[in-house]
C-alpha positions in Angstrom: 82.7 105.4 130.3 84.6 102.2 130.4 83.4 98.5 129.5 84.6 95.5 132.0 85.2 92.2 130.2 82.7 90.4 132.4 79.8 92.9 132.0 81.0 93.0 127.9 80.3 89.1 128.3 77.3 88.6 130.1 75.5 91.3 128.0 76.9 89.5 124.6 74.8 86.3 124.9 71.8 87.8 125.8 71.6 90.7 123.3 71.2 89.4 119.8 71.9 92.9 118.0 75.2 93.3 120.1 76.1 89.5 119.0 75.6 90.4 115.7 77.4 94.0 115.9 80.5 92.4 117.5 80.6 89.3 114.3 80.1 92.6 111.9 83.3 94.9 113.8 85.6 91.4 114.0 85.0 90.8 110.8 86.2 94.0 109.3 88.7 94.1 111.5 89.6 90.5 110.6 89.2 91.6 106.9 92.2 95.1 107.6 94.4 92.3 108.6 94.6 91.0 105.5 94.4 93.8 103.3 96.1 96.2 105.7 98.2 95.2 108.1 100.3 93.3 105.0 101.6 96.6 103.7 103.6 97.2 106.9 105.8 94.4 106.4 105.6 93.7 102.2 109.0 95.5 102.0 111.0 93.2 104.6 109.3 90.0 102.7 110.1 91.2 99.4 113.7 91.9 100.2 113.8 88.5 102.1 115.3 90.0 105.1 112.8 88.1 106.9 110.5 85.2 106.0 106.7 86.0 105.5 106.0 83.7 108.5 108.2 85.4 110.8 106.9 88.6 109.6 103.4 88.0 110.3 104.1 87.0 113.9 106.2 90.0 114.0 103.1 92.4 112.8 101.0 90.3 114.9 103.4 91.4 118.0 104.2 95.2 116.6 100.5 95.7 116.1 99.6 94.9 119.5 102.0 97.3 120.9 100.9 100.2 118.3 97.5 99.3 120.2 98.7 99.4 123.4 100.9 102.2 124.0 99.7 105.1 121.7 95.9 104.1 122.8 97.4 104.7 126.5 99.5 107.7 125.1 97.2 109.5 123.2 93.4 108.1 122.2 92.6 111.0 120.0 92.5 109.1 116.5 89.8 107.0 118.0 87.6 109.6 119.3 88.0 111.4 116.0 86.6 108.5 114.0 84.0 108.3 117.2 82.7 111.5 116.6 82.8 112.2 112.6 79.2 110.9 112.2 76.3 111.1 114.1 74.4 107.8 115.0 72.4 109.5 117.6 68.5 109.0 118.4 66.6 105.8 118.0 69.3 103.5 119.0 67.3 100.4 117.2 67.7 102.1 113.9 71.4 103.7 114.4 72.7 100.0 114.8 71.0 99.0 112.1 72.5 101.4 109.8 76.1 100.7 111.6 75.8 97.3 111.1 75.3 97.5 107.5 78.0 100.0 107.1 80.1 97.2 108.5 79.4 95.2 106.0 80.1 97.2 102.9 82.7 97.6 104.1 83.9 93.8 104.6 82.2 93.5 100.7 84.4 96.3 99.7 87.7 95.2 100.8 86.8 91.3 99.7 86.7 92.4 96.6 89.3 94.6 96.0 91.4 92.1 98.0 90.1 89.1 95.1 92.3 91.2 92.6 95.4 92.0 94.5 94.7 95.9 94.9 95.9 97.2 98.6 92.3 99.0 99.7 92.2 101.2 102.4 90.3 100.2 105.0 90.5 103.2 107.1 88.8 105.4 104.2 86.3 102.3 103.5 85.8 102.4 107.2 84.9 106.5 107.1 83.0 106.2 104.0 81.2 103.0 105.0 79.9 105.0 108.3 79.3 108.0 106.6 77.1 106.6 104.1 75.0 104.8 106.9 75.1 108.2 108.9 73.6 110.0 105.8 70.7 107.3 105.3 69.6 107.0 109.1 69.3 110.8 109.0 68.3 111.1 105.5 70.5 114.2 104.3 74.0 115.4 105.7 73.0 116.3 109.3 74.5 112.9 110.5 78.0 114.2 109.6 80.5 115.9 111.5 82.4 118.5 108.9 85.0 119.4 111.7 86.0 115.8 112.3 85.3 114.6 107.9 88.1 118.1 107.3 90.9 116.0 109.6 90.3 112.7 107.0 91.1 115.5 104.1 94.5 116.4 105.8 95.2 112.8 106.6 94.4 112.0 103.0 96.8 114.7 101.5 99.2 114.0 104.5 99.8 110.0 103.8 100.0 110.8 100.1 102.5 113.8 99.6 104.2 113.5 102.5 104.6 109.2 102.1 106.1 110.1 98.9 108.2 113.3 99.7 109.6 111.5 103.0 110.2 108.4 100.8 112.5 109.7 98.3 114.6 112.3 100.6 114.7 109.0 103.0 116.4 106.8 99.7 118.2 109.6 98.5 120.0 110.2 102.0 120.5 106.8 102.4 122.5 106.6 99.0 124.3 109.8 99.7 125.8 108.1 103.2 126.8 104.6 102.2 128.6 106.2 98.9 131.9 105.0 99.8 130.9 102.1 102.0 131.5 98.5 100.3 128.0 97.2 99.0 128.7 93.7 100.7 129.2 95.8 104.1 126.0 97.6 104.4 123.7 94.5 103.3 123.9 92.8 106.9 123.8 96.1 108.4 120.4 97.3 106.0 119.1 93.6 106.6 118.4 93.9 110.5 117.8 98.0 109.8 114.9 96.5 107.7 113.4 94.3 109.9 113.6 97.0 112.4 112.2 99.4 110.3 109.2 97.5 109.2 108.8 96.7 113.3 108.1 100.1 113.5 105.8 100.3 110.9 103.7 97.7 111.9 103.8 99.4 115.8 102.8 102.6 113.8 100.0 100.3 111.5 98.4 99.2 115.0 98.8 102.9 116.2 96.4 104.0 113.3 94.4 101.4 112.7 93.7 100.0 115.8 92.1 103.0 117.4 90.2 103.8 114.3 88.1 99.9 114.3 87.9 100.3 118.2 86.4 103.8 118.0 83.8 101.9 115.8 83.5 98.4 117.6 82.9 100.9 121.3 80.2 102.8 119.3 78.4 99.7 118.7 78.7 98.2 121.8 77.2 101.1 123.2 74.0 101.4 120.6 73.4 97.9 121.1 73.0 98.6 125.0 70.6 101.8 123.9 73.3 104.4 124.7 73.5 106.3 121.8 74.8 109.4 123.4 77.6 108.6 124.8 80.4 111.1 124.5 83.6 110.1 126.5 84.9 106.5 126.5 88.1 105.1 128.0 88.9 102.0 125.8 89.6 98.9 128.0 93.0 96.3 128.1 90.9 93.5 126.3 89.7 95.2 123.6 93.3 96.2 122.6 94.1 92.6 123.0 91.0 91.3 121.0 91.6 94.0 118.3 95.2 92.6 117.8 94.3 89.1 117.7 91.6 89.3 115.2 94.4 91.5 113.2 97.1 89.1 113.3 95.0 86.5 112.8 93.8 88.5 109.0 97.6 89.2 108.1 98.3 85.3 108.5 95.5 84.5 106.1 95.5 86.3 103.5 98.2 88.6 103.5 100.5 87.0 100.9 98.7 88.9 98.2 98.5 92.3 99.1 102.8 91.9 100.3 102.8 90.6 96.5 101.6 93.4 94.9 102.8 96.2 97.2 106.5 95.0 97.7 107.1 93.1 94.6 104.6 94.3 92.1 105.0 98.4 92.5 109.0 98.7 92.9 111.7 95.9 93.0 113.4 97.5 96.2 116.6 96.5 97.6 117.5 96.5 101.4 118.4 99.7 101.8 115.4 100.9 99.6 113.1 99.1 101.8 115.0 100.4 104.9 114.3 103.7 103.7 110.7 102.8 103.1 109.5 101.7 106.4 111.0 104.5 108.2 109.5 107.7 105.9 106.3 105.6 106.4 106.3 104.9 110.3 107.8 108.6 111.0 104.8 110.0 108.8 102.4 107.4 110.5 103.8 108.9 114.0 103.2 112.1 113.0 100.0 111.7 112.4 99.4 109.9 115.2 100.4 112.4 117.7 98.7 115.0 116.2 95.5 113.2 116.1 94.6 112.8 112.3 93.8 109.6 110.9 95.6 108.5 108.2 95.8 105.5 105.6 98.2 103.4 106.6 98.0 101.7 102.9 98.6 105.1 101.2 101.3 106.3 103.5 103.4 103.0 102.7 102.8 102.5 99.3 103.8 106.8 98.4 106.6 105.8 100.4 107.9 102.9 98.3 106.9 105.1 95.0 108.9 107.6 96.2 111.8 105.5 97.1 111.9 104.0 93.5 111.2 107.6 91.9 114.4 108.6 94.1 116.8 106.2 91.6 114.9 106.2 88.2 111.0 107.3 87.7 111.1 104.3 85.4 111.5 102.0 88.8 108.1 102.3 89.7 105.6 100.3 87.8 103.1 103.0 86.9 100.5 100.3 85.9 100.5 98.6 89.3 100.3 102.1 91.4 97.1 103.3 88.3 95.3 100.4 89.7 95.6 101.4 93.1 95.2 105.0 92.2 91.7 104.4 91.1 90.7 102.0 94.2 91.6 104.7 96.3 89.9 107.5 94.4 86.2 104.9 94.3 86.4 103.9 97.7 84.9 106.5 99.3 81.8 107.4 96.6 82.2 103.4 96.5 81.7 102.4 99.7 80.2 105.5 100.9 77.0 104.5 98.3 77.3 101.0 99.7 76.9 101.5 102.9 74.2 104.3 102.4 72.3 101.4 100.3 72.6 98.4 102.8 72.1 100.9 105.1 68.2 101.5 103.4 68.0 97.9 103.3 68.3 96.9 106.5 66.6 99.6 108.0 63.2 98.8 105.7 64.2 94.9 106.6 64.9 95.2 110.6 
């Protein structure tokens, strides 16, 4: 099923609940721009091979064509984060309980972006749903165990492998500029970083993207009473609006989260940057092609642990990554009881 522009919006100004859906899915996708999107390009900021400015128009640009080309390519993330819950039968209450998923999840990454932690808003986003699903159904029937087991994989995926790439990445690297002159390679590592973190952000829109449009289509589609739809082709403008709103996140609050993930966790040279962004976009790819959605936060910031582990485990500022740590381990009983709550809520209110 596919969604024209001009039918999208005629329908959104004279249906209320799809008005307010759409505000609820911009926003959290406004909100993963600046508490996402960030870590894609905190490495090439905190190694000043580019300014932050130019490295939010270049996520803004790289994100777009993560969007754009992998959604074309291969649309299998989305349907995966389509299909891990159930929202099905009375449509009224289903987007009631999406819509207040939605926002426990914007209240869960506000507030975890107020103190500087990088959040992932992929497994708020699952959680956030999840917990709605379980409420509207009242029990665990709303949830899809074959699609939840591919978040597992993703979850051990972005963090072992983030890490493992990472270091072998660094220590590689190391091993083949030994003999090259120091003041040689740092032009050479300055444009490999910027290149690098390119790809990441292309790989940040690849993930991320399809996940919030997965979620923004489902809503669309229980605001018109279709709550059974199965098979969706995701349309040109949507990529484009999902981008915008993304960029337009990274450029407004992103400053923090590149603080605390490139210059709080690691002080990282060029070439440990370098190293960096690439284990993190080739795990991101991987993942990508393979269908299983990952967390683009905890496949970068594995990465840049494992990068400083690679030249002394004393590198890596263990406080800063306990924090995070322990925001990734609450976010999904966190937001998942959030969302099942506000979920309740609105569904006695509405």
């Amino acid at each position: 099923m596919e969604i024209s522009l001009v039918s999208f919006l005629s329908e959104l100004f004279s249906n209320p609940a799809l008005l307010i859906t759409v505000i609820l899915t911009l926003g959290v996708i406004l909100v993963n721009g600046w508490t996402d999107a960030p870590n894609a390009i905190a490495t090439c900021v905190s190694t000043r091979s580019m300014s932050p400015k130019a490295a939010i128009l270049m996520a803004a640009v790289f994100n777009f064509l993560g969007v754009l080309v992998m959604t074309m390519f291969n649309a299998t993330v989305a349907m995966t984060i389509y299909n891990m819950v159930d929202f099905g039968g009375d449509s009224h209450e289903a987007l009631v309980a999406l819509c207040a998923a939605l926002f426990a999840i914007v209240t869960w990454a506000t507030v975890a972006w107020k103190f500087g932690i990088p959040t992932s808003e992929s497994h708020a986003l699952i959680a956030g749903i999840s917990g709605a699903a379980i409420a509207l159904h009242g029990g665990f029937a709303g949830i899809n165990g074959n699609e939840w087991v591919k978040v597992i994989y993703g979850l051990l995926l972005s963090t072992v492998l983030g890490f493992i790439m990472g270091y072998f990445c660094s220590k590689l690297t190391v091993k083949i500029c030994k003999n090259v002159d120091k003041r040689k390679t740092t032009k050479f590592f300055k444009g490999a970083q910027v290149s690098s973190a390119g790809a990441m952000a292309f790989m940040h829109g690849a993930q991320d993207g399809q996940k919030f449009m997965g979620v923004f289509l489902l809503g669309v589609f229980l605001a018109k009473g279709q709550g059974n739809v199965t098979s969706f082709t995701i349309p040109l403008w949507l990529m484009i609006l999902c981008s915008a709103v993304m960029a337009i996140g990274t450029s407004i609050g992103g400053y923090r989260i590149i603080k605390a993930v490139g210059m709080d966790m690691v002080k990282l040279e060029k070439h440990q940057g370098f190293s960096a962004d690439l284990a993190a976009a080739s795990c991101l790819l991987l993942s990508s092609l393979i269908g299983i959605p990952v967390s683009t936060t905890h496949t970068k910031t594995t990465a840049i642990m494992g990068v400083g582990a690679a030249k002394r485990i004393s590198c890596v500022n263990w406080g800063v990554v306990k924090e995070m740590v322990w925001t990734w381990f609450l976010t999904f009983p966190g937001c998942g009881l959030i969302g099942y709550l506000m979920a309740m809520l609105f569904m006695w209110i509405f």
